[in-house]
TORSELO-540978 format. One record per atom (N, C-alpha, C): y, x, z; residue number from 1; atom name; residue in one letter. Coordinates in nm, 2 decimals. Layout:
BEGIN
<zamar><py>Y</py><px>X</px><pz>Z</pz><num>NUM</num><atome>CA</atome><residu>A</residu></zamar>
...
//
This chain:
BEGIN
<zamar><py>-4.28</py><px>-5.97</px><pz>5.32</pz><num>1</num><atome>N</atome><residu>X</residu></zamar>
<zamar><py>-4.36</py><px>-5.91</px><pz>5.22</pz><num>1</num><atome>CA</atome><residu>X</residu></zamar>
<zamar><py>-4.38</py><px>-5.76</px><pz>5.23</pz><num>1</num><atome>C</atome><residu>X</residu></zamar>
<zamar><py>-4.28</py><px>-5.71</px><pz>5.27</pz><num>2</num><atome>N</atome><residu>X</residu></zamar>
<zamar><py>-4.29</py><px>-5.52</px><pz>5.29</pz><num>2</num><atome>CA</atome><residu>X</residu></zamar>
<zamar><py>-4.36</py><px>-5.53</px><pz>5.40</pz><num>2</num><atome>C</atome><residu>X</residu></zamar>
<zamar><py>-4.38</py><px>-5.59</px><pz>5.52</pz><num>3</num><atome>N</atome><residu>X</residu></zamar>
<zamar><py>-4.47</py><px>-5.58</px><pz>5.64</pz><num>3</num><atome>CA</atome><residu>X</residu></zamar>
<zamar><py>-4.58</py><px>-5.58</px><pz>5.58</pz><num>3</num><atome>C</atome><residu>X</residu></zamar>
<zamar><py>-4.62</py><px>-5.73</px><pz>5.48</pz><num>4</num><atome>N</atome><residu>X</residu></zamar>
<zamar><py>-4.77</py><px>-5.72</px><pz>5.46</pz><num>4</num><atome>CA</atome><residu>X</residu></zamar>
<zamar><py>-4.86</py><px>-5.60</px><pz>5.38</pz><num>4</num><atome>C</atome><residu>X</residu></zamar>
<zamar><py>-4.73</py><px>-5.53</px><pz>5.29</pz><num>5</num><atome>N</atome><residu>X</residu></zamar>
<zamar><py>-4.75</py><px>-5.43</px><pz>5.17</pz><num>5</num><atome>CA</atome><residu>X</residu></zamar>
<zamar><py>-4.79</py><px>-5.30</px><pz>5.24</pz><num>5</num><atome>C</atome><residu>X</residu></zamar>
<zamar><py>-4.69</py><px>-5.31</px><pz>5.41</pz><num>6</num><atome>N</atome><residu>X</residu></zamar>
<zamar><py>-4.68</py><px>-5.18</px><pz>5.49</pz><num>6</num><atome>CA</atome><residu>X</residu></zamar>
<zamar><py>-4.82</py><px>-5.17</px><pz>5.55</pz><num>6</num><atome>C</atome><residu>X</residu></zamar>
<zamar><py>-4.87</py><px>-5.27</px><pz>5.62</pz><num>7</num><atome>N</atome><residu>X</residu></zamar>
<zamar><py>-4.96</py><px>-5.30</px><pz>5.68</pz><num>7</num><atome>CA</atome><residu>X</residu></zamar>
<zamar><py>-5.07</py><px>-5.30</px><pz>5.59</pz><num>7</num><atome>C</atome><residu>X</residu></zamar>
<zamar><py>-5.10</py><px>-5.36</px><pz>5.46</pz><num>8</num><atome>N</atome><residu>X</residu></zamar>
<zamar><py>-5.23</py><px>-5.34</px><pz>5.41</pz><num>8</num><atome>CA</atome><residu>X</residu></zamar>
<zamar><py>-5.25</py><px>-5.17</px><pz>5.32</pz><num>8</num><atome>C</atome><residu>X</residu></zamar>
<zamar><py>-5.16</py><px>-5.10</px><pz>5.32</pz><num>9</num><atome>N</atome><residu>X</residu></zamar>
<zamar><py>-5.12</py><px>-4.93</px><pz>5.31</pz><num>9</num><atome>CA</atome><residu>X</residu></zamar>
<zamar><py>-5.22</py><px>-4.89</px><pz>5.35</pz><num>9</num><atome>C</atome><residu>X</residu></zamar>
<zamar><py>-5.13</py><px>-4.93</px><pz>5.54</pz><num>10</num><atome>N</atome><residu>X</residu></zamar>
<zamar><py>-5.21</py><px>-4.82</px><pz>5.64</pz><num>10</num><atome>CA</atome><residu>X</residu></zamar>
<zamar><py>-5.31</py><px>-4.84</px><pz>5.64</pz><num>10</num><atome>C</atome><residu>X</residu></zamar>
<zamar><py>-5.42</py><px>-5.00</px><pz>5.63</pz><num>11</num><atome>N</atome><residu>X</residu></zamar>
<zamar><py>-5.53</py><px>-5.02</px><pz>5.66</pz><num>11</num><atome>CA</atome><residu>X</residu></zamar>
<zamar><py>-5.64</py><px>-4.92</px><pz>5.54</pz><num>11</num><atome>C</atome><residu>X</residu></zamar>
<zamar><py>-5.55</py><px>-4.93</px><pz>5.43</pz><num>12</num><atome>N</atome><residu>X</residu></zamar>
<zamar><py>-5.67</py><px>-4.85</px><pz>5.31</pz><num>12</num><atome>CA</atome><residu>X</residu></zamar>
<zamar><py>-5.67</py><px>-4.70</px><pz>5.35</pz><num>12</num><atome>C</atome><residu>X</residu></zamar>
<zamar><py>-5.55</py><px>-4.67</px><pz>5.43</pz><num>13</num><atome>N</atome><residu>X</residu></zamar>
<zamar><py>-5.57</py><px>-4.51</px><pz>5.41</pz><num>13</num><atome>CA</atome><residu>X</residu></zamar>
<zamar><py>-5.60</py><px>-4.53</px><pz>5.51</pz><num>13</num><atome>C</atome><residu>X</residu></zamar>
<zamar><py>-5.64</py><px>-4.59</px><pz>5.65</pz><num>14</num><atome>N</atome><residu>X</residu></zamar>
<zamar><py>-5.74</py><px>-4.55</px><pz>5.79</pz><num>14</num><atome>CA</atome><residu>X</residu></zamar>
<zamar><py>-5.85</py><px>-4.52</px><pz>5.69</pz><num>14</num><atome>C</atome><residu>X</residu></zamar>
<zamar><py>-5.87</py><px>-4.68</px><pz>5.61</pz><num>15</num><atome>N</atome><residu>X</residu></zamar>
<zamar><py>-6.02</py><px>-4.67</px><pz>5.60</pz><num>15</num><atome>CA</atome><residu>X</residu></zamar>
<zamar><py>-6.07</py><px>-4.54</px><pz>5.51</pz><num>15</num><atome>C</atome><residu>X</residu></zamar>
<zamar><py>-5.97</py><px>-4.49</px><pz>5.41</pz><num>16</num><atome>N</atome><residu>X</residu></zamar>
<zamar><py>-6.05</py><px>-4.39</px><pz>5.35</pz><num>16</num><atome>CA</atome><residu>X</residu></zamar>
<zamar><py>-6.06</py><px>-4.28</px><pz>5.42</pz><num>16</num><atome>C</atome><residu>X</residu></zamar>
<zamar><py>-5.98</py><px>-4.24</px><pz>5.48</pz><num>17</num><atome>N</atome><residu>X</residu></zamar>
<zamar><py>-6.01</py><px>-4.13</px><pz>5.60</pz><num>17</num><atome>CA</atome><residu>X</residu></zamar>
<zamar><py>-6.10</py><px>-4.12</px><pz>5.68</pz><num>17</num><atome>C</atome><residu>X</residu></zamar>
<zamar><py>-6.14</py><px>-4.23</px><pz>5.76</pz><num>18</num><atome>N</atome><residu>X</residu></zamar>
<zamar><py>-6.27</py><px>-4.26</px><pz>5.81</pz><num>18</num><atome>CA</atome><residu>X</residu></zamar>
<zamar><py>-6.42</py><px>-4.24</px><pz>5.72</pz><num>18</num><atome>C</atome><residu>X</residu></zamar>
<zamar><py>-6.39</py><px>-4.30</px><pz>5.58</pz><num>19</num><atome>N</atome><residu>X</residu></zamar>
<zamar><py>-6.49</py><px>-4.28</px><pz>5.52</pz><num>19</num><atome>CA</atome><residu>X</residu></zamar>
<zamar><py>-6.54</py><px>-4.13</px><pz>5.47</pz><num>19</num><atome>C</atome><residu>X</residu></zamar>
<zamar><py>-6.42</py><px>-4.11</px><pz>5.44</pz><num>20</num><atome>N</atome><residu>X</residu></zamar>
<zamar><py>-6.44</py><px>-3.88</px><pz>5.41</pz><num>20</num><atome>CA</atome><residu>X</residu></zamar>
<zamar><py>-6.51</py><px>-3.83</px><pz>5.54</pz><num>20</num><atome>C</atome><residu>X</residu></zamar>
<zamar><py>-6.43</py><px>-3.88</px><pz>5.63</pz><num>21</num><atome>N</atome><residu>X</residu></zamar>
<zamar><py>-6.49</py><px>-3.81</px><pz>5.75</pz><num>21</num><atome>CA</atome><residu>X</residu></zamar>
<zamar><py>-6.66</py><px>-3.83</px><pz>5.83</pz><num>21</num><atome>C</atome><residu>X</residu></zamar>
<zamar><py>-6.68</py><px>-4.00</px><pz>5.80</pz><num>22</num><atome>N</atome><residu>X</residu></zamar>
<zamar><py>-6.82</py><px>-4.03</px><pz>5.83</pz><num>22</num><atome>CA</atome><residu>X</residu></zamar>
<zamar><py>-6.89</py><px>-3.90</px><pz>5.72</pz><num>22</num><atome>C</atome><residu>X</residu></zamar>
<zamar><py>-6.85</py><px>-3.88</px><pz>5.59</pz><num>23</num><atome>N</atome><residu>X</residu></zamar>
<zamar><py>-6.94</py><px>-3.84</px><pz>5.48</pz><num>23</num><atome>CA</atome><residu>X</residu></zamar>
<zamar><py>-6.98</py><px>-3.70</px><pz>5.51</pz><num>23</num><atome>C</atome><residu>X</residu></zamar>
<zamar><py>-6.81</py><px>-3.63</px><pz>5.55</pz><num>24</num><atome>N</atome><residu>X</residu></zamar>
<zamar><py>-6.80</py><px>-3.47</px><pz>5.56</pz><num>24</num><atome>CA</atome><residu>X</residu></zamar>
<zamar><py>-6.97</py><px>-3.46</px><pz>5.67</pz><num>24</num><atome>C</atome><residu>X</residu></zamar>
<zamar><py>-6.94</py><px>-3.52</px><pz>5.79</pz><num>25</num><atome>N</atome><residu>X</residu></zamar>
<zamar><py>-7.04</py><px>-3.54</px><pz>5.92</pz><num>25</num><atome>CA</atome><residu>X</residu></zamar>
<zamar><py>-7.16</py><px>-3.55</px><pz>5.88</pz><num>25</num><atome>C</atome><residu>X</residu></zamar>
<zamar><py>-7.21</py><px>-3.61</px><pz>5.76</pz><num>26</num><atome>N</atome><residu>X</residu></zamar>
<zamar><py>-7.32</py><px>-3.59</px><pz>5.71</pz><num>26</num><atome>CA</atome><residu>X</residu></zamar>
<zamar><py>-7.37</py><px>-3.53</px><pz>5.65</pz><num>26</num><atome>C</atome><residu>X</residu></zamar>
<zamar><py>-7.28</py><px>-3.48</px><pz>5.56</pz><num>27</num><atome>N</atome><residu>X</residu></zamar>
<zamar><py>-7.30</py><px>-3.35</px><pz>5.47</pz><num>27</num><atome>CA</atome><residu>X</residu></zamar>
<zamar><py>-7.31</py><px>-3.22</px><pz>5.57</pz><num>27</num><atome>C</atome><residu>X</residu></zamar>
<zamar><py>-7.21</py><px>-3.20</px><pz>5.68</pz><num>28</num><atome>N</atome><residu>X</residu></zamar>
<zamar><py>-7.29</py><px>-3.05</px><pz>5.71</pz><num>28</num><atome>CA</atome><residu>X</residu></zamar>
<zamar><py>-7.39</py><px>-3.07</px><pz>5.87</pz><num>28</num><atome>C</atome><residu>X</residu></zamar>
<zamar><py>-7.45</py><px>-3.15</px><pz>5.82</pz><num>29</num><atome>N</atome><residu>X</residu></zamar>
<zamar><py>-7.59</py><px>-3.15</px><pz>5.91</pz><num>29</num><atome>CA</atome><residu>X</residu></zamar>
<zamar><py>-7.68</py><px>-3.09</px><pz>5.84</pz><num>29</num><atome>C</atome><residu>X</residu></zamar>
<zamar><py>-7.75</py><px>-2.95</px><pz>5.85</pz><num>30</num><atome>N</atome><residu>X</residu></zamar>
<zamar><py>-7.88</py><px>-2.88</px><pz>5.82</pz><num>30</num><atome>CA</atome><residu>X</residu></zamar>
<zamar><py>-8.01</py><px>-3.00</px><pz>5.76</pz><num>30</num><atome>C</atome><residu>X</residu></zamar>
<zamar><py>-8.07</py><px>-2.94</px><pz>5.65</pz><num>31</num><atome>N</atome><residu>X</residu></zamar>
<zamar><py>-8.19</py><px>-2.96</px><pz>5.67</pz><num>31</num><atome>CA</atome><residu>X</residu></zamar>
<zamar><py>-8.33</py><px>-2.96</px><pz>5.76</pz><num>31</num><atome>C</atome><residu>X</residu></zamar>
<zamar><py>-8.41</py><px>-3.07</px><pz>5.79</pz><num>32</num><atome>N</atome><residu>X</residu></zamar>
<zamar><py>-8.49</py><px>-3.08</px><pz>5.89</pz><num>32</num><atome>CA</atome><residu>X</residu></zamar>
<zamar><py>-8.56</py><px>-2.94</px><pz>5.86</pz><num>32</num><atome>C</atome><residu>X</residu></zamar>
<zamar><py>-8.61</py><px>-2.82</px><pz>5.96</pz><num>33</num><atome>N</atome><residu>X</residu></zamar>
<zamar><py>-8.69</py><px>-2.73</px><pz>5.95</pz><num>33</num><atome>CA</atome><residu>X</residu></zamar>
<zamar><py>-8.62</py><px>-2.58</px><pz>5.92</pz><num>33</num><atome>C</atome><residu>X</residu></zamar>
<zamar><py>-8.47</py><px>-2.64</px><pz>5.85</pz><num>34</num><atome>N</atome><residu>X</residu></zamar>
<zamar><py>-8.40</py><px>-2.48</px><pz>5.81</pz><num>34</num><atome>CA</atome><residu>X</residu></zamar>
<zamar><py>-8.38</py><px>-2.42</px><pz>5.94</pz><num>34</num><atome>C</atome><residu>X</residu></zamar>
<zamar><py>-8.46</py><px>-2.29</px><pz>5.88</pz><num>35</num><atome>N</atome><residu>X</residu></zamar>
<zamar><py>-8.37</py><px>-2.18</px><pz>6.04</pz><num>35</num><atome>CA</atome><residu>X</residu></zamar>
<zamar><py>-8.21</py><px>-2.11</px><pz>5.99</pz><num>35</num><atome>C</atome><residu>X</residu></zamar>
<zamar><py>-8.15</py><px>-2.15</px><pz>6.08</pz><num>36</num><atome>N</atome><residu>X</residu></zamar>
<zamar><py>-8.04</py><px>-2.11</px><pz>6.11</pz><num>36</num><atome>CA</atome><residu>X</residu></zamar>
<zamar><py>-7.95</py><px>-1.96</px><pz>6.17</pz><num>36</num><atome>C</atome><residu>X</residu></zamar>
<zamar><py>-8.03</py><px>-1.90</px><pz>6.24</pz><num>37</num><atome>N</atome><residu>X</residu></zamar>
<zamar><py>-7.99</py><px>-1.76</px><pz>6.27</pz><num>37</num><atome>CA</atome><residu>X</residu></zamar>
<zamar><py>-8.16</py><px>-1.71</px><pz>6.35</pz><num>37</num><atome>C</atome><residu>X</residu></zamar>
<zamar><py>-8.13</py><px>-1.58</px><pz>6.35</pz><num>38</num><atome>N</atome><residu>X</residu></zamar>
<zamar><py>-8.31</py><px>-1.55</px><pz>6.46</pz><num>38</num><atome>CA</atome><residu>X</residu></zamar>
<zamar><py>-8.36</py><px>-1.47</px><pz>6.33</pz><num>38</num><atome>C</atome><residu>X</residu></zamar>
<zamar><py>-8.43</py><px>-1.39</px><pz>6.38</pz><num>39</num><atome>N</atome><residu>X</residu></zamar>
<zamar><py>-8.49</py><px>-1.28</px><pz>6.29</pz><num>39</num><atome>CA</atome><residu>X</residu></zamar>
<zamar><py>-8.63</py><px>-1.41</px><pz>6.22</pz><num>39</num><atome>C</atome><residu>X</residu></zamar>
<zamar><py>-8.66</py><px>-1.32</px><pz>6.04</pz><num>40</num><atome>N</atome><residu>X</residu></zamar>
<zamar><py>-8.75</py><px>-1.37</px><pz>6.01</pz><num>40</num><atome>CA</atome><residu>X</residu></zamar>
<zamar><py>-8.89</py><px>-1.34</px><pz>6.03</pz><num>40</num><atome>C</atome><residu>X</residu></zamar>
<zamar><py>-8.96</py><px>-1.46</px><pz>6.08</pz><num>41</num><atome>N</atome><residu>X</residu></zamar>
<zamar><py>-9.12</py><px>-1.46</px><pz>6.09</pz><num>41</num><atome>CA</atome><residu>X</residu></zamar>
<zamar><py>-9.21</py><px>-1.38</px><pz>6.00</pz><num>41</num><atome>C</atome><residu>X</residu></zamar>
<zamar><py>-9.22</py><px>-1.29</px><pz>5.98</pz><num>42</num><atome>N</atome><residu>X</residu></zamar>
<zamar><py>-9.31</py><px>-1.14</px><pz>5.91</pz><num>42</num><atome>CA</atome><residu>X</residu></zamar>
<zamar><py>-9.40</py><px>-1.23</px><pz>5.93</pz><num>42</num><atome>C</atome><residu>X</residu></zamar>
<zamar><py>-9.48</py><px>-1.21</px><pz>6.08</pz><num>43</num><atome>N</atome><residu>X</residu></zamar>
<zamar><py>-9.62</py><px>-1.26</px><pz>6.05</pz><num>43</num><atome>CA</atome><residu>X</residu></zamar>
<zamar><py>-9.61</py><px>-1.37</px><pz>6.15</pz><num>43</num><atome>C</atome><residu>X</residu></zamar>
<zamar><py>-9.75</py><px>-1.47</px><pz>6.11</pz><num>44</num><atome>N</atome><residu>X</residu></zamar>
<zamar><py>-9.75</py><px>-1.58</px><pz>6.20</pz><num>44</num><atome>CA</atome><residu>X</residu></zamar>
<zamar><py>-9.76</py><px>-1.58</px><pz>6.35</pz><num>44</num><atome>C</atome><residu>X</residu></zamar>
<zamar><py>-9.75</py><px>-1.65</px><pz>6.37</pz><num>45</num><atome>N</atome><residu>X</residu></zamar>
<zamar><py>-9.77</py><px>-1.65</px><pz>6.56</pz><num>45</num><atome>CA</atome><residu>X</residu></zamar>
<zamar><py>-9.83</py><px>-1.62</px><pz>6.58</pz><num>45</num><atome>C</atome><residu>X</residu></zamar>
<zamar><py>-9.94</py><px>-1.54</px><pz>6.72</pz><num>46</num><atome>N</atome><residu>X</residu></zamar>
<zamar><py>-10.01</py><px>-1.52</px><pz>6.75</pz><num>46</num><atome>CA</atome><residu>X</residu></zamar>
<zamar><py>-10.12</py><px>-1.66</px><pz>6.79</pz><num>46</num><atome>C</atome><residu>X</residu></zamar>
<zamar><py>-10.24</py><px>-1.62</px><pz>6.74</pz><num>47</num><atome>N</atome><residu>X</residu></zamar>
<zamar><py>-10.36</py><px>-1.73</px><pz>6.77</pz><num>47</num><atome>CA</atome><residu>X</residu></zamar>
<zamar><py>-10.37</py><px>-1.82</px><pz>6.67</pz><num>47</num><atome>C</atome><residu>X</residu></zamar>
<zamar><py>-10.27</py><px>-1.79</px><pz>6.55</pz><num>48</num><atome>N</atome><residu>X</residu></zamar>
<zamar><py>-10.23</py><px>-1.92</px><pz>6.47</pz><num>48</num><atome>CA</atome><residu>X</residu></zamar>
<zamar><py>-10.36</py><px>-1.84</px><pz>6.36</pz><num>48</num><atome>C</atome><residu>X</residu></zamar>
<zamar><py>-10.43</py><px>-1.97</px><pz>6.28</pz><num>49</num><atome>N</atome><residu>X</residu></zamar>
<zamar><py>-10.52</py><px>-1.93</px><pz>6.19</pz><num>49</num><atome>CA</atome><residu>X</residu></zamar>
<zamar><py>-10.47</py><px>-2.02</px><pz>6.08</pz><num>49</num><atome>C</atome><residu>X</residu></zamar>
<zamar><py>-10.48</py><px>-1.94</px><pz>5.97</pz><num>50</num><atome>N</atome><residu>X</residu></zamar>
<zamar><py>-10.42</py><px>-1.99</px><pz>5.80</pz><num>50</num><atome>CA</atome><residu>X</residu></zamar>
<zamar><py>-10.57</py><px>-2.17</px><pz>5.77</pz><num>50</num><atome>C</atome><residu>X</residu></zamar>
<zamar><py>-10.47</py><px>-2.23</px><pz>5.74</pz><num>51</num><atome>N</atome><residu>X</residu></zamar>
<zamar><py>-10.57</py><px>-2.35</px><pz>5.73</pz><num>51</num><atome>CA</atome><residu>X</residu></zamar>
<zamar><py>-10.66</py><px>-2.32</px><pz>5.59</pz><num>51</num><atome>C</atome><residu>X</residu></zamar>
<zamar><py>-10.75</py><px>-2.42</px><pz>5.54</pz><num>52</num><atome>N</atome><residu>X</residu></zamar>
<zamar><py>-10.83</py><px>-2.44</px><pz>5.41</pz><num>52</num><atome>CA</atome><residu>X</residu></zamar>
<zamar><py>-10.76</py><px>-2.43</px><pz>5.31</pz><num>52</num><atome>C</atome><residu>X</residu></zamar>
<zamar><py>-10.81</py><px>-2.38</px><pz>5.21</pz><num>53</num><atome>N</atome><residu>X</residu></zamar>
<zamar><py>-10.75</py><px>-2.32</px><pz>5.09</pz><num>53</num><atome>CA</atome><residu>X</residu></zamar>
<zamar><py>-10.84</py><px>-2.40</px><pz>4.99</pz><num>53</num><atome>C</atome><residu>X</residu></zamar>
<zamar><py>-10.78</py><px>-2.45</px><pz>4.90</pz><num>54</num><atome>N</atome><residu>X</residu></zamar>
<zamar><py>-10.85</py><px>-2.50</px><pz>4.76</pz><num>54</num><atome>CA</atome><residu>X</residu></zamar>
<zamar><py>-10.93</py><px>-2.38</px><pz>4.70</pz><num>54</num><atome>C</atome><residu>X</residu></zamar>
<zamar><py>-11.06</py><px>-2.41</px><pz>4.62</pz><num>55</num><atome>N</atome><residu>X</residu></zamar>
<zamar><py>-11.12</py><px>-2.38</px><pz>4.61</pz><num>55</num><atome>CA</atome><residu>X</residu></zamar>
<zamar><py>-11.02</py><px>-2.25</px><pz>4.47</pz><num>55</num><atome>C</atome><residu>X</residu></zamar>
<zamar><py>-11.04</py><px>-2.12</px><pz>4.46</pz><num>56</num><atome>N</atome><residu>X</residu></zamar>
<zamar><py>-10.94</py><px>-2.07</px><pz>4.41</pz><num>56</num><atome>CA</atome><residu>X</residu></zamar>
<zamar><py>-10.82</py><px>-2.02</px><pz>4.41</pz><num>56</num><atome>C</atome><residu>X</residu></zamar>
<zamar><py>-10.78</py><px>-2.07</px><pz>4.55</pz><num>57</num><atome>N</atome><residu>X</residu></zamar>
<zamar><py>-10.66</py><px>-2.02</px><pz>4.61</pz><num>57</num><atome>CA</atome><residu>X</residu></zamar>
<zamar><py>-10.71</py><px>-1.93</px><pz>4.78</pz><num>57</num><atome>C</atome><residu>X</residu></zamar>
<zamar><py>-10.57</py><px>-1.85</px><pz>4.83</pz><num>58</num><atome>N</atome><residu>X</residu></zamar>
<zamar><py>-10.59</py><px>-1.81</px><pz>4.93</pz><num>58</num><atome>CA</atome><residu>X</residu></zamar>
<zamar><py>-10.44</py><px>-1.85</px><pz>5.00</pz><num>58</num><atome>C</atome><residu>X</residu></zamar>
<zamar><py>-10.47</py><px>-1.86</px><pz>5.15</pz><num>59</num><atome>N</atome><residu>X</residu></zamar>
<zamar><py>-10.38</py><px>-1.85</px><pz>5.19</pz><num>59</num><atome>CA</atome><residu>X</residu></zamar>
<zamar><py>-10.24</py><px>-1.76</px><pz>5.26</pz><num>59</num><atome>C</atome><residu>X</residu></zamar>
<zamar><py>-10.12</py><px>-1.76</px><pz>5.23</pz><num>60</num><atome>N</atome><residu>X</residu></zamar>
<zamar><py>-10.01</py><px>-1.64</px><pz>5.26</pz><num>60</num><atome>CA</atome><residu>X</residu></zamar>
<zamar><py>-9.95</py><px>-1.71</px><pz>5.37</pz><num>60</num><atome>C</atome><residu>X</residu></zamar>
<zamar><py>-9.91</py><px>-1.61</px><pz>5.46</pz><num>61</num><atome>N</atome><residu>X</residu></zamar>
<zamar><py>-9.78</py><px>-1.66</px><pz>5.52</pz><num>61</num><atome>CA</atome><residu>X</residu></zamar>
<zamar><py>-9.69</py><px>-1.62</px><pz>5.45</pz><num>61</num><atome>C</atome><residu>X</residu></zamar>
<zamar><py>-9.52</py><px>-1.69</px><pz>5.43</pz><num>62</num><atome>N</atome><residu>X</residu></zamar>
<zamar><py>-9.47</py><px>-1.59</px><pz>5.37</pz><num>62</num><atome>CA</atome><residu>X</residu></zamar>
<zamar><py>-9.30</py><px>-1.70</px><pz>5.43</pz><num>62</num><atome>C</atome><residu>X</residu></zamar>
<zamar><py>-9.23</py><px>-1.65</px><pz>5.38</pz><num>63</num><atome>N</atome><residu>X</residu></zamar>
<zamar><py>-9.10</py><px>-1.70</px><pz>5.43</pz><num>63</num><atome>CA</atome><residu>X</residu></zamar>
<zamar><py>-9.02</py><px>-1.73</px><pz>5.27</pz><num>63</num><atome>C</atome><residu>X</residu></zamar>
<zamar><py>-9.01</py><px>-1.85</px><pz>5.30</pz><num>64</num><atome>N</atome><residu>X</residu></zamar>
<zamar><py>-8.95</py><px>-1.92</px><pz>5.16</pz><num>64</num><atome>CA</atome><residu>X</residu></zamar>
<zamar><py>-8.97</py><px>-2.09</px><pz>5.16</pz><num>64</num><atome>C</atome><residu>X</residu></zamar>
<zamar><py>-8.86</py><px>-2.13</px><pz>5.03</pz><num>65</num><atome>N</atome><residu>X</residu></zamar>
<zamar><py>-8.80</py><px>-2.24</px><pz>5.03</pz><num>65</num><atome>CA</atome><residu>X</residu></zamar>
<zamar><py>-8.95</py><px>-2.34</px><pz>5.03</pz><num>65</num><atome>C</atome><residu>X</residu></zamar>
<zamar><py>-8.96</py><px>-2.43</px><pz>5.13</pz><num>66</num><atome>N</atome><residu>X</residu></zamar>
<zamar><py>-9.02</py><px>-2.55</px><pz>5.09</pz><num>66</num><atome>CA</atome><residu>X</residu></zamar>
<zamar><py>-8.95</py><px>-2.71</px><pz>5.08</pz><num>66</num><atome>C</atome><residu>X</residu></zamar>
<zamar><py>-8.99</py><px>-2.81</px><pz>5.07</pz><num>67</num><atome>N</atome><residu>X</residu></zamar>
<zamar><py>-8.92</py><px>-2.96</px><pz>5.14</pz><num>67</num><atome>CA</atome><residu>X</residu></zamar>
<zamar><py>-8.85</py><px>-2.94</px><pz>5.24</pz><num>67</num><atome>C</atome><residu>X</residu></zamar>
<zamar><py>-8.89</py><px>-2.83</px><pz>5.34</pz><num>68</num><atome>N</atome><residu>X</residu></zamar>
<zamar><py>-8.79</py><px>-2.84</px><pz>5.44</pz><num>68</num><atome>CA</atome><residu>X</residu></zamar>
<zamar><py>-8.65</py><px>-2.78</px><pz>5.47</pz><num>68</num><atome>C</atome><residu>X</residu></zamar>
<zamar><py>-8.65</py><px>-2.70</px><pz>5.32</pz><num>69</num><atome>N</atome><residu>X</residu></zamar>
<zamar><py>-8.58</py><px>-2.52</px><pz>5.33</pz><num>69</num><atome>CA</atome><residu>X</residu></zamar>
<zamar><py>-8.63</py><px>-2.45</px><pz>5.38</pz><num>69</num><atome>C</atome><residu>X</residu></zamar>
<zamar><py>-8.56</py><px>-2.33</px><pz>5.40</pz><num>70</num><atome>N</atome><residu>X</residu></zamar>
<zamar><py>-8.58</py><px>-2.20</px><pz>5.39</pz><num>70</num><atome>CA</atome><residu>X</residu></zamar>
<zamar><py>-8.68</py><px>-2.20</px><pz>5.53</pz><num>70</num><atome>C</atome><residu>X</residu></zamar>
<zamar><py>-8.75</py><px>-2.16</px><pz>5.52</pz><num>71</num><atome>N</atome><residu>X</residu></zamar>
<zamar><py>-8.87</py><px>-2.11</px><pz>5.63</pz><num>71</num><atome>CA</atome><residu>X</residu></zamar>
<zamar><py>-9.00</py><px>-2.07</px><pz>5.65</pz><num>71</num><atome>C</atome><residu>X</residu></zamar>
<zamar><py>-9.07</py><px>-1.96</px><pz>5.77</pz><num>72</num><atome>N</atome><residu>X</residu></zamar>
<zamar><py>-9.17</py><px>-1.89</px><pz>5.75</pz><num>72</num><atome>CA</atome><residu>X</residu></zamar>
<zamar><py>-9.28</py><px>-2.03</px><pz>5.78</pz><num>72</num><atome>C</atome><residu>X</residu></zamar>
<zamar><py>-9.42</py><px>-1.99</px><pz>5.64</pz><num>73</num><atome>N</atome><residu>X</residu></zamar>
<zamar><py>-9.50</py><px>-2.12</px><pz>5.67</pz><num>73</num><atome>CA</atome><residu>X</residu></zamar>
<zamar><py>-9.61</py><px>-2.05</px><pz>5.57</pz><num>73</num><atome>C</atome><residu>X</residu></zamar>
<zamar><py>-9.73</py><px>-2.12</px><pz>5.60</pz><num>74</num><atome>N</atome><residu>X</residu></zamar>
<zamar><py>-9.85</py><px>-2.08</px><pz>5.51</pz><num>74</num><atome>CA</atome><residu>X</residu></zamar>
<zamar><py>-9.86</py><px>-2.12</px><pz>5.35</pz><num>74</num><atome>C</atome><residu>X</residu></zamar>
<zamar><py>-9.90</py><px>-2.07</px><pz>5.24</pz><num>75</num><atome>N</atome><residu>X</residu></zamar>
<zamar><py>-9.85</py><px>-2.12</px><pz>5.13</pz><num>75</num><atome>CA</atome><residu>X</residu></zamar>
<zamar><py>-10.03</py><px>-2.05</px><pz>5.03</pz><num>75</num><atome>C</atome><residu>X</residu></zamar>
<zamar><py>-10.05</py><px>-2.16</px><pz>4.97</pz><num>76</num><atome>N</atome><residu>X</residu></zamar>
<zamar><py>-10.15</py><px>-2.14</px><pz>4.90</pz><num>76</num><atome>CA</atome><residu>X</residu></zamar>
<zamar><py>-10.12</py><px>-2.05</px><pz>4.76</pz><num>76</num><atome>C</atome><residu>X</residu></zamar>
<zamar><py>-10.21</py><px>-1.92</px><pz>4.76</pz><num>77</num><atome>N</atome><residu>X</residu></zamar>
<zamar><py>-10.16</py><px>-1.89</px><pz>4.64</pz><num>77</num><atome>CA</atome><residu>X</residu></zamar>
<zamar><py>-10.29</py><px>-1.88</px><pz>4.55</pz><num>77</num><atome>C</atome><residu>X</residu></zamar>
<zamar><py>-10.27</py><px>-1.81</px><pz>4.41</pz><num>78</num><atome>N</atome><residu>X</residu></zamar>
<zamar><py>-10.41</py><px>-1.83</px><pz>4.33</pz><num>78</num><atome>CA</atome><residu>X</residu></zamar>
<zamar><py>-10.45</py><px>-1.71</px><pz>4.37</pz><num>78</num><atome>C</atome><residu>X</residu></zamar>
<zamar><py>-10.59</py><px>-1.67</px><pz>4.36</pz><num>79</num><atome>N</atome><residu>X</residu></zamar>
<zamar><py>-10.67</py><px>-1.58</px><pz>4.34</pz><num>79</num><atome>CA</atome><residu>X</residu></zamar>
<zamar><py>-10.63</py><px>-1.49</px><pz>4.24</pz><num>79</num><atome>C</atome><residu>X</residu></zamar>
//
């Protein structure tokens, strides 16, 4: 009976260990698109043109949070 008690122990604490660890591995993976180090994009790339703008808005480059995080991208603003 203390083998079985010993043995079904170790098996919960593998498994919870394993399971922190799968989670930790997940948690510090970046967001798709975040920049990570590198100076920030002032202005757009060269050749690049600001797409269509709603009628009443114009378009900015500007560096800030979107869906993807933090990064330099075109952003409609109002008139």
């Amino acid at each position: 009976m203390t083998r079985f008690f010993l043995m079904t122990a170790s098996l919960m604490i593998i498994a919870g260990v394993s399971t922190v660890a799968a989670s930790a591995t997940n948690i510090a993976q970046p967001a798709p698109g975040t920049v990570l180090y590198g100076p920030v994009a002032a202005t757009p790339p060269a050749g690049t043109v600001a797409p269509l703008a709603p009628a009443g808005y114009h378009n900015e480059w500007v560096y800030s949070y979107d869906h993807h995080g933090y990064r330099a991208h075109w952003e409609a603003v109002r008139n």
